[in-house]
mmCIF file of the N, C-alpha and C atoms, coordinates in Angstrom:
data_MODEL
# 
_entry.id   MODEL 
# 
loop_
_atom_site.group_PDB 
_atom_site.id 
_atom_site.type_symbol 
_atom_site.label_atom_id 
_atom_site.label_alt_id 
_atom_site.label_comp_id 
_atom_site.label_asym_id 
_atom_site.label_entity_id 
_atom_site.label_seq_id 
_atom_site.pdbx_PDB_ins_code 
_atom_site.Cartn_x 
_atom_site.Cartn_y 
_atom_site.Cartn_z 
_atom_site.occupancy 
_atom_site.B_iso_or_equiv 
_atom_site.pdbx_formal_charge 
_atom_site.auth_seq_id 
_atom_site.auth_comp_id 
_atom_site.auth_asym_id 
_atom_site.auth_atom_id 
_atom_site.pdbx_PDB_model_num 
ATOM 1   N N  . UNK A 1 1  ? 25.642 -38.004 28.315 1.00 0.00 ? 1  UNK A N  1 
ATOM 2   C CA . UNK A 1 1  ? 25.328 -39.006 29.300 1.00 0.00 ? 1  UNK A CA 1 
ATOM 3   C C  . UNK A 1 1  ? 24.054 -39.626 28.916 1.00 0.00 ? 1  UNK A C  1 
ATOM 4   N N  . UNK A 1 2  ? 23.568 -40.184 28.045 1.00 0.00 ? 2  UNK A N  1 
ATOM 5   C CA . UNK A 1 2  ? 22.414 -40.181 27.799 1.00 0.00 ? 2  UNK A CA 1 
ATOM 6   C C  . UNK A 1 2  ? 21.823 -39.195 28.794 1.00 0.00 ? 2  UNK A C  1 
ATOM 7   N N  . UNK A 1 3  ? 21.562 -38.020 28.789 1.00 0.00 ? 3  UNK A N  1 
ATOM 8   C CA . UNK A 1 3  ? 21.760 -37.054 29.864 1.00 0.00 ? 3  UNK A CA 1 
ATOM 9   C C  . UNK A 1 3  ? 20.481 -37.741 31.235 1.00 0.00 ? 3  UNK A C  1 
ATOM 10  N N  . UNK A 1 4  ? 19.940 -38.687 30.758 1.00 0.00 ? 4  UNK A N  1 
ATOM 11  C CA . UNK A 1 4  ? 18.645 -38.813 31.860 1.00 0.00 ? 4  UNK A CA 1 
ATOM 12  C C  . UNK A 1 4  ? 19.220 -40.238 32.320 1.00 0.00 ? 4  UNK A C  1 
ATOM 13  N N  . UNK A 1 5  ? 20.495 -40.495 32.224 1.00 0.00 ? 5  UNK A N  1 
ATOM 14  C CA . UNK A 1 5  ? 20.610 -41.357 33.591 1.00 0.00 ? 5  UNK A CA 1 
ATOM 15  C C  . UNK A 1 5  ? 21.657 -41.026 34.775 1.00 0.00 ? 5  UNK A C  1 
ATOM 16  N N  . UNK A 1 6  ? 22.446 -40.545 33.894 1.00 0.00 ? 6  UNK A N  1 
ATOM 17  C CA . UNK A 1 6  ? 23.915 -39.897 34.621 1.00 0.00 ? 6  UNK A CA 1 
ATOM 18  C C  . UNK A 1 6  ? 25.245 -40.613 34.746 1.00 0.00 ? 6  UNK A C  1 
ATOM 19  N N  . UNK A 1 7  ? 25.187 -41.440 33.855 1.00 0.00 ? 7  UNK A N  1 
ATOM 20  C CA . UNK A 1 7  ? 26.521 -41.857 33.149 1.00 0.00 ? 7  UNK A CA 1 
ATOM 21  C C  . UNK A 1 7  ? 27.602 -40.776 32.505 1.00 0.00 ? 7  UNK A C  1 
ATOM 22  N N  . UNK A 1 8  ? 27.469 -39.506 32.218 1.00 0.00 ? 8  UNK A N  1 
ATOM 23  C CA . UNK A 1 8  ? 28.509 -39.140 32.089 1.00 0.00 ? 8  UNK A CA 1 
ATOM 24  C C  . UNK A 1 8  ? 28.596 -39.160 30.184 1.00 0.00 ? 8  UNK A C  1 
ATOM 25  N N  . UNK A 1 9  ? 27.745 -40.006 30.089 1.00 0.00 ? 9  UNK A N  1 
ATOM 26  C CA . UNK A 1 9  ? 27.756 -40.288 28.069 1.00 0.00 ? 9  UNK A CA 1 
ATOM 27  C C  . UNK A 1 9  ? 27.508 -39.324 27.559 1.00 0.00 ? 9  UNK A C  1 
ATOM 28  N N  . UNK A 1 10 ? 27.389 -38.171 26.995 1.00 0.00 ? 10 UNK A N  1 
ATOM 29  C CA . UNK A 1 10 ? 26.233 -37.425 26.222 1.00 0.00 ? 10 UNK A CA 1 
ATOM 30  C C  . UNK A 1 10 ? 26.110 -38.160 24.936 1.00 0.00 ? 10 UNK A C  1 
ATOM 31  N N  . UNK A 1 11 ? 26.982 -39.119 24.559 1.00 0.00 ? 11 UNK A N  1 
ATOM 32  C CA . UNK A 1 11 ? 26.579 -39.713 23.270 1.00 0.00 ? 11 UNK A CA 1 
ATOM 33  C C  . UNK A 1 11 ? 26.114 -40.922 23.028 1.00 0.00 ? 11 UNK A C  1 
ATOM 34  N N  . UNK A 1 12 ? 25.940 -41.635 24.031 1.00 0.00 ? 12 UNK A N  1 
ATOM 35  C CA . UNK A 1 12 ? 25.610 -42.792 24.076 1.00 0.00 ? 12 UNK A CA 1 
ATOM 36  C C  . UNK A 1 12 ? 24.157 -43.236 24.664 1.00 0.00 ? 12 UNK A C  1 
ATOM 37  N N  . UNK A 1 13 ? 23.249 -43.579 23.583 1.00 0.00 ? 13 UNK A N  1 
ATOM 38  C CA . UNK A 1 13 ? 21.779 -43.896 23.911 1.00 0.00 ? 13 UNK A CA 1 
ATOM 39  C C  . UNK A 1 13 ? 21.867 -45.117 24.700 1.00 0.00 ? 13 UNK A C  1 
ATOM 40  N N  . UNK A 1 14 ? 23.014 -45.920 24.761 1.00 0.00 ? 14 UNK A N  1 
ATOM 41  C CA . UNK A 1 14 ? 22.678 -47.466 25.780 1.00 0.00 ? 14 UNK A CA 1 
ATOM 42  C C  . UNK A 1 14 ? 21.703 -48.531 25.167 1.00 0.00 ? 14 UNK A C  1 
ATOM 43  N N  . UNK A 1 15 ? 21.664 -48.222 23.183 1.00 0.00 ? 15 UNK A N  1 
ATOM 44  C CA . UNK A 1 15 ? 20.837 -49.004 22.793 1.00 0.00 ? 15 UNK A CA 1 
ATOM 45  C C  . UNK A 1 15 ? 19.654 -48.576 22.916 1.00 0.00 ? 15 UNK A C  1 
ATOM 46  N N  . UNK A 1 16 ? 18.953 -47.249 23.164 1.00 0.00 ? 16 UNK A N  1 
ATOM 47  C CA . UNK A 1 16 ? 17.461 -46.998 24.012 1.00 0.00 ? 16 UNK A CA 1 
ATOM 48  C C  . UNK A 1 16 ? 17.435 -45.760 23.160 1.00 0.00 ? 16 UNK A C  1 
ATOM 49  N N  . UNK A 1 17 ? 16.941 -45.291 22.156 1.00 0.00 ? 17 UNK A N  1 
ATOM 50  C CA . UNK A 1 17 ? 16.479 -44.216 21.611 1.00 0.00 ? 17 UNK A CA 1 
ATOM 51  C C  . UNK A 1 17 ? 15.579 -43.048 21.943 1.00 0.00 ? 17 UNK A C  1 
ATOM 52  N N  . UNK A 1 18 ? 15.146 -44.052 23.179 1.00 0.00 ? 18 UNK A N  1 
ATOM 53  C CA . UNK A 1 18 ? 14.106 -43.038 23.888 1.00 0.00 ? 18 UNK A CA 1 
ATOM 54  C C  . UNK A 1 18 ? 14.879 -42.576 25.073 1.00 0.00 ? 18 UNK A C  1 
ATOM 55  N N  . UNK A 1 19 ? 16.174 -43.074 25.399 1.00 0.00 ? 19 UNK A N  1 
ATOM 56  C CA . UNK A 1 19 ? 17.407 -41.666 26.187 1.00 0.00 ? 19 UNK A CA 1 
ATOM 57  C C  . UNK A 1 19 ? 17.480 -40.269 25.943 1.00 0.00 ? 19 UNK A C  1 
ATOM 58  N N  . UNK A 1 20 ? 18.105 -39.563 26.233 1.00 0.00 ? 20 UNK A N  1 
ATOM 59  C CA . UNK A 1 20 ? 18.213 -38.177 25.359 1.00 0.00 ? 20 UNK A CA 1 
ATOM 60  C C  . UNK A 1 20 ? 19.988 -37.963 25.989 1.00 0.00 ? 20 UNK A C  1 
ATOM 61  N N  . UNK A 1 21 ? 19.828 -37.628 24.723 1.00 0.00 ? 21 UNK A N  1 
ATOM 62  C CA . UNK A 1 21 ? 21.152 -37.460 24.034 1.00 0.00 ? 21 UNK A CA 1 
ATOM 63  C C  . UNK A 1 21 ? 21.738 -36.224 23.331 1.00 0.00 ? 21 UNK A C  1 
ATOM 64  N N  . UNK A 1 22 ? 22.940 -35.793 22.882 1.00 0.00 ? 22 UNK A N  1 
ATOM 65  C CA . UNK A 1 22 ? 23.052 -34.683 22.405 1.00 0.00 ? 22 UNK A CA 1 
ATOM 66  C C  . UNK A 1 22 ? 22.517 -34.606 21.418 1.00 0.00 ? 22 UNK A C  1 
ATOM 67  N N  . UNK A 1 23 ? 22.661 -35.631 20.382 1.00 0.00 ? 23 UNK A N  1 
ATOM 68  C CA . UNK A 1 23 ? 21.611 -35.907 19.056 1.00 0.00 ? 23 UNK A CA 1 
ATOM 69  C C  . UNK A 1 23 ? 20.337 -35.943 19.280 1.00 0.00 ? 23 UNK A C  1 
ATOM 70  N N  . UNK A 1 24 ? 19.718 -35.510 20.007 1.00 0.00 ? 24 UNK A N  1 
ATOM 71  C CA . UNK A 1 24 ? 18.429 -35.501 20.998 1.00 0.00 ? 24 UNK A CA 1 
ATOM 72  C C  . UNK A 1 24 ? 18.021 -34.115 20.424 1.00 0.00 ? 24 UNK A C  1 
ATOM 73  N N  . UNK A 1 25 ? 19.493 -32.758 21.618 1.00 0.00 ? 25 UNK A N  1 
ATOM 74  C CA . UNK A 1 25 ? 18.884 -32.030 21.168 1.00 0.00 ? 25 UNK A CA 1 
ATOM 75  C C  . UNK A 1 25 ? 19.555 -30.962 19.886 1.00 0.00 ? 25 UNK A C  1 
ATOM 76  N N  . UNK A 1 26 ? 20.371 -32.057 19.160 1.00 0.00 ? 26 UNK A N  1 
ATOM 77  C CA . UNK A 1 26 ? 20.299 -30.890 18.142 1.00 0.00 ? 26 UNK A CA 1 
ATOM 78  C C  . UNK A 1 26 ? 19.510 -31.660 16.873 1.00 0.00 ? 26 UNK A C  1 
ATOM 79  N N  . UNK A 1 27 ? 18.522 -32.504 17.236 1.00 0.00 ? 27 UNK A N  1 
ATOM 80  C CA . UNK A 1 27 ? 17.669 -32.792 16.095 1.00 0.00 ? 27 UNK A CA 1 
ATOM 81  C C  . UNK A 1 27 ? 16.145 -31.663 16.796 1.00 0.00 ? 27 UNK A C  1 
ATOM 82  N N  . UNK A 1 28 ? 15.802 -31.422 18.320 1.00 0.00 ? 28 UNK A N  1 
ATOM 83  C CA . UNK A 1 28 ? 15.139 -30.715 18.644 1.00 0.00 ? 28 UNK A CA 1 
ATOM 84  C C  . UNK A 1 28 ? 15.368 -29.059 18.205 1.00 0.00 ? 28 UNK A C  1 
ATOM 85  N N  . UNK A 1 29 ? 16.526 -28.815 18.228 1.00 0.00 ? 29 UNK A N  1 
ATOM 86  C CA . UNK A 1 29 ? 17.278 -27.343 17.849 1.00 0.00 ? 29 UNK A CA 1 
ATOM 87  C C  . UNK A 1 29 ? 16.752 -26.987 16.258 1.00 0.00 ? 29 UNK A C  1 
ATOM 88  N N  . UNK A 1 30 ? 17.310 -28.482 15.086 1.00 0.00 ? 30 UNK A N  1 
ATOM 89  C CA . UNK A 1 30 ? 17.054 -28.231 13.808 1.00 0.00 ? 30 UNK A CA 1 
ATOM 90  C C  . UNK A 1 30 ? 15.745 -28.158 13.552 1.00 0.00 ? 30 UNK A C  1 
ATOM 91  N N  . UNK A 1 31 ? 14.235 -28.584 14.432 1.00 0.00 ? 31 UNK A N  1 
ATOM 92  C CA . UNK A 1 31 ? 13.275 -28.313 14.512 1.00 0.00 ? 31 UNK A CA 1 
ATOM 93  C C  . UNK A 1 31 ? 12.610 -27.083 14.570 1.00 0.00 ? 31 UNK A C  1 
ATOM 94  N N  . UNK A 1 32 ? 13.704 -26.503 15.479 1.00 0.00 ? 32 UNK A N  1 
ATOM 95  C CA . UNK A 1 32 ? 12.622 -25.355 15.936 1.00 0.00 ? 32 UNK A CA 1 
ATOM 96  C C  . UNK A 1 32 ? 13.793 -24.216 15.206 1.00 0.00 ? 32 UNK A C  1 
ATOM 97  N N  . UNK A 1 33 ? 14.240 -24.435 14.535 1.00 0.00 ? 33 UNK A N  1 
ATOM 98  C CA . UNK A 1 33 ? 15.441 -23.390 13.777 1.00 0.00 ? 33 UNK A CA 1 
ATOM 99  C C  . UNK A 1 33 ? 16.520 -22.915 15.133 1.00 0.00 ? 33 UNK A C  1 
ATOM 100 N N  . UNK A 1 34 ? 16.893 -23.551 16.343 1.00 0.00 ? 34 UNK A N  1 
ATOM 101 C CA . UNK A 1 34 ? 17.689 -22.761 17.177 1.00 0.00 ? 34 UNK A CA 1 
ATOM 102 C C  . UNK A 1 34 ? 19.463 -23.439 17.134 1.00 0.00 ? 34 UNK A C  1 
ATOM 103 N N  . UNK A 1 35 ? 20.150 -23.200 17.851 1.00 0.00 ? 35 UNK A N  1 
ATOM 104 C CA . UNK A 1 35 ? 21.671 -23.617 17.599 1.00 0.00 ? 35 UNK A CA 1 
ATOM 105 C C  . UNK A 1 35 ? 20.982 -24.926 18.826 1.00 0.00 ? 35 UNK A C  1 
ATOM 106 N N  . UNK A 1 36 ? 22.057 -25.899 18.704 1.00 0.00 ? 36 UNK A N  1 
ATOM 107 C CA . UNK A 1 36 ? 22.021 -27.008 20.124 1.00 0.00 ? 36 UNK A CA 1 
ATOM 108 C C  . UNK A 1 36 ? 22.082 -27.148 21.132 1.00 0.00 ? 36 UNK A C  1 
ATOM 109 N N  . UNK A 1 37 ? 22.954 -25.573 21.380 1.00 0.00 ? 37 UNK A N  1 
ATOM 110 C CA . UNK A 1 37 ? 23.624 -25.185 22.467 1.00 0.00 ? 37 UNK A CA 1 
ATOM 111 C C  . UNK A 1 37 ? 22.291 -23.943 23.083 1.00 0.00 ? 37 UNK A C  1 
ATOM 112 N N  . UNK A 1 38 ? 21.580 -23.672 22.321 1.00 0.00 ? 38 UNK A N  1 
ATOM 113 C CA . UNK A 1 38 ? 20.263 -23.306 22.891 1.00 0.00 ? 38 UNK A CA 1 
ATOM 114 C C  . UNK A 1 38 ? 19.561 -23.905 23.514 1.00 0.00 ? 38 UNK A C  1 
ATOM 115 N N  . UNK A 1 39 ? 19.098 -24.939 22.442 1.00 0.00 ? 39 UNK A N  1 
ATOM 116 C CA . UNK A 1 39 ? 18.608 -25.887 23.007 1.00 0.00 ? 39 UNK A CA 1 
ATOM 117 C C  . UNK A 1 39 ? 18.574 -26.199 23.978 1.00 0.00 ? 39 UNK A C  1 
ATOM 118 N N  . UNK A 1 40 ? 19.764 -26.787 24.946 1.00 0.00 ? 40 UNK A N  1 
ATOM 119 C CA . UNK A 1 40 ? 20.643 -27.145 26.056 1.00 0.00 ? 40 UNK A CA 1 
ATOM 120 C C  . UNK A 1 40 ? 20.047 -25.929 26.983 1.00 0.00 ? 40 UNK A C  1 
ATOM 121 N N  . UNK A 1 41 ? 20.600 -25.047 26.904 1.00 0.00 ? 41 UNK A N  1 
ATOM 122 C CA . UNK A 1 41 ? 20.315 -23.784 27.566 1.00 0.00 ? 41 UNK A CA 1 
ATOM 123 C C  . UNK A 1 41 ? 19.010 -23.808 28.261 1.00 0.00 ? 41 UNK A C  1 
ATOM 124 N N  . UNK A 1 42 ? 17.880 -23.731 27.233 1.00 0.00 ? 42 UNK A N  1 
ATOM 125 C CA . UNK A 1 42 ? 16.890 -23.383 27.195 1.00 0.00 ? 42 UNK A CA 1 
ATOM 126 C C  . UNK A 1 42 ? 16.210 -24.758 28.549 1.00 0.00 ? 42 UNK A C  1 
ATOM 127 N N  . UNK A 1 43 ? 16.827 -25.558 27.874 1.00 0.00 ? 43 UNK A N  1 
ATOM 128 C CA . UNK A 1 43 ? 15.644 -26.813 28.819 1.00 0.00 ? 43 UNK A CA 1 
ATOM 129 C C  . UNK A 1 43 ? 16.564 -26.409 30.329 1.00 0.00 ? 43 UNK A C  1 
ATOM 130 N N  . UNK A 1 44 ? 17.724 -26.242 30.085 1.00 0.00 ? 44 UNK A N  1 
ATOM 131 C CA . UNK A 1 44 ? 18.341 -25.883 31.817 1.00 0.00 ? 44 UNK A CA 1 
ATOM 132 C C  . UNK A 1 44 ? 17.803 -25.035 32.562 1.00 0.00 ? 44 UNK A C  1 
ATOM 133 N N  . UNK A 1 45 ? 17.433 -24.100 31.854 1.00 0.00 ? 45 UNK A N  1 
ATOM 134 C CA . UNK A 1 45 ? 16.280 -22.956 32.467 1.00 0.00 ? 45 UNK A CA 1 
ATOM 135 C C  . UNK A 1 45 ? 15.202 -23.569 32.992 1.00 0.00 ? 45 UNK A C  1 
ATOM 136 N N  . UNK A 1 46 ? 14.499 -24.305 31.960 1.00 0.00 ? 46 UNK A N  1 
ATOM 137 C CA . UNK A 1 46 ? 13.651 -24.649 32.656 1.00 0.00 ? 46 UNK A CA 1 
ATOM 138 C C  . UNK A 1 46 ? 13.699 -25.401 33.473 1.00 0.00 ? 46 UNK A C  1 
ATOM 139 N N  . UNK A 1 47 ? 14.333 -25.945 33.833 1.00 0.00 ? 47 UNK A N  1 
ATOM 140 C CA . UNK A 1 47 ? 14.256 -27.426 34.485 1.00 0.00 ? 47 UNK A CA 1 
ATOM 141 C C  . UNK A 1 47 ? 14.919 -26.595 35.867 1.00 0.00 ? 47 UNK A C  1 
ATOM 142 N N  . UNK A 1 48 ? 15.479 -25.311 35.963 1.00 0.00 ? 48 UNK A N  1 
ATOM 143 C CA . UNK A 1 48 ? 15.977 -24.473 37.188 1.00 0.00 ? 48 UNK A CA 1 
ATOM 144 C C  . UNK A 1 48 ? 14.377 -24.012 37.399 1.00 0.00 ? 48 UNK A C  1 
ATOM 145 N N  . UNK A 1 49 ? 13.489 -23.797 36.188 1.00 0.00 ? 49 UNK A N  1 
ATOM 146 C CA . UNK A 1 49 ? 12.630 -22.863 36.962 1.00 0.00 ? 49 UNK A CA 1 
ATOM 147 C C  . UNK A 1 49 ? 11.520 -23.823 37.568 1.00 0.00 ? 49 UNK A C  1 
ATOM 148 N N  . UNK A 1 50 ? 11.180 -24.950 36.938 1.00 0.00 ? 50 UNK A N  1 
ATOM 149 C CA . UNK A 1 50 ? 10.352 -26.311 37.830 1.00 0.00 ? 50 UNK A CA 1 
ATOM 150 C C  . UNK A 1 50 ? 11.033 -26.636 39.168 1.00 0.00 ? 50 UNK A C  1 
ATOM 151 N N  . UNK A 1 51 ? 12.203 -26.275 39.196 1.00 0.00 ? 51 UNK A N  1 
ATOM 152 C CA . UNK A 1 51 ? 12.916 -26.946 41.055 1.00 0.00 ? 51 UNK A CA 1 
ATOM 153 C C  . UNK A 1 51 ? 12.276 -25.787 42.113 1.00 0.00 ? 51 UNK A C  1 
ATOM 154 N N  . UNK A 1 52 ? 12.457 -24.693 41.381 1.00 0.00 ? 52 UNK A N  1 
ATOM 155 C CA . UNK A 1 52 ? 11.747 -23.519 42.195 1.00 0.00 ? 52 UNK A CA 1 
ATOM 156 C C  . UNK A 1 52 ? 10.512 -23.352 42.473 1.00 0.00 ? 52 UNK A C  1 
ATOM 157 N N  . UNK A 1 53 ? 9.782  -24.107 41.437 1.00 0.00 ? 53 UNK A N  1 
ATOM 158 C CA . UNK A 1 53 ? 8.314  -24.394 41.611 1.00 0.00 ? 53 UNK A CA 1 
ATOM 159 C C  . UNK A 1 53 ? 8.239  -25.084 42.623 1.00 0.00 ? 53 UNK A C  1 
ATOM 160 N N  . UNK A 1 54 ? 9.270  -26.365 42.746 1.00 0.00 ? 54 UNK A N  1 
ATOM 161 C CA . UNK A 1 54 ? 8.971  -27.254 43.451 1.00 0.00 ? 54 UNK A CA 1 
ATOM 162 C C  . UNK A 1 54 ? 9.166  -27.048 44.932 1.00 0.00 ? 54 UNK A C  1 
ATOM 163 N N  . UNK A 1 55 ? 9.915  -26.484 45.353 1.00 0.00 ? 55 UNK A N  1 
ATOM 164 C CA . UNK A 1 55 ? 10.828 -25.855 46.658 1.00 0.00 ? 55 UNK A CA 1 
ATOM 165 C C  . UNK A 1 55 ? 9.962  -24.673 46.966 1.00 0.00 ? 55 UNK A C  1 
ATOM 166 N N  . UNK A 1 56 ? 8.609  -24.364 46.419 1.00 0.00 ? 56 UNK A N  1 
ATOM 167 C CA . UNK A 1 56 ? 8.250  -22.661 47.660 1.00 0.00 ? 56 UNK A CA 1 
ATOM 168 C C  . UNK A 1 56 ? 7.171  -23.624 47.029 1.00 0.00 ? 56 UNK A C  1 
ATOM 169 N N  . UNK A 1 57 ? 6.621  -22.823 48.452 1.00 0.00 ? 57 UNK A N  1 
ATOM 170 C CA . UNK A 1 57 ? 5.274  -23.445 49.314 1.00 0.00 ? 57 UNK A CA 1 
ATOM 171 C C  . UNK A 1 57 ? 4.151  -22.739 48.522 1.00 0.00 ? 57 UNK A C  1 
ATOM 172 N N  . UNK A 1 58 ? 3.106  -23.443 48.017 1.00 0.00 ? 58 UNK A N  1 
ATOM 173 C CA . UNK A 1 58 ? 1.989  -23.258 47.121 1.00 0.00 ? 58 UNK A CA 1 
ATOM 174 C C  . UNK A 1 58 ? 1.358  -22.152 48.141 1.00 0.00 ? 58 UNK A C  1 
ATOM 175 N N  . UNK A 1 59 ? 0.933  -21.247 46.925 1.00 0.00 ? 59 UNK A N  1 
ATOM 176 C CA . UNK A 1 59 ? -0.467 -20.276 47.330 1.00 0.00 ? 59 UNK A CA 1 
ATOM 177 C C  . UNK A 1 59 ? -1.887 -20.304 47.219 1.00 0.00 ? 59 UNK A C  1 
ATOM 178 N N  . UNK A 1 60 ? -1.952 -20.032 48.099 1.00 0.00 ? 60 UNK A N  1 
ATOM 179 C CA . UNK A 1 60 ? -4.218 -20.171 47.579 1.00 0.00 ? 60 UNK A CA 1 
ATOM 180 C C  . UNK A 1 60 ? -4.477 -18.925 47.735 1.00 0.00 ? 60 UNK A C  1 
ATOM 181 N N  . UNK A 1 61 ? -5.821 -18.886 47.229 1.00 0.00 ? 61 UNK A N  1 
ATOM 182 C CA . UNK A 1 61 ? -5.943 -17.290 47.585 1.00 0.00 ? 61 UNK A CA 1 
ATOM 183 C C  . UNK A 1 61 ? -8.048 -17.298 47.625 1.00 0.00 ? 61 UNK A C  1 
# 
């Protein structure tokens, strides 16, 4: 989907290189030596563990 608009594309940049794309992340994967499908993985995690950040109520102390 160019995954950051939500078209549904994973392969299609829309002309915009600065989309992200599956070629996104398996040129990020061949970087860091991981499979693509890590890749993928990995940012889903995170991006589960920033919503949780976002959703509970800050601490002070």
């Amino acid at each position: 989907m160019c995954y950051n608009c939500g078209c549904g594309m994973a392969d299609d940049d829309h002309d915009n290189p600065k989309n992200i794309t599956t070629k996104t992340f398996e040129e990020a994967a061949k970087a860091t030596g991981i499979k693509a499908d890590d890749a993928k993985r990995f940012t889903k995690e995170l991006l589960e563990v920033e919503e949780v950040a976002k959703k509970s109520p800050a601490t002070t102390s």
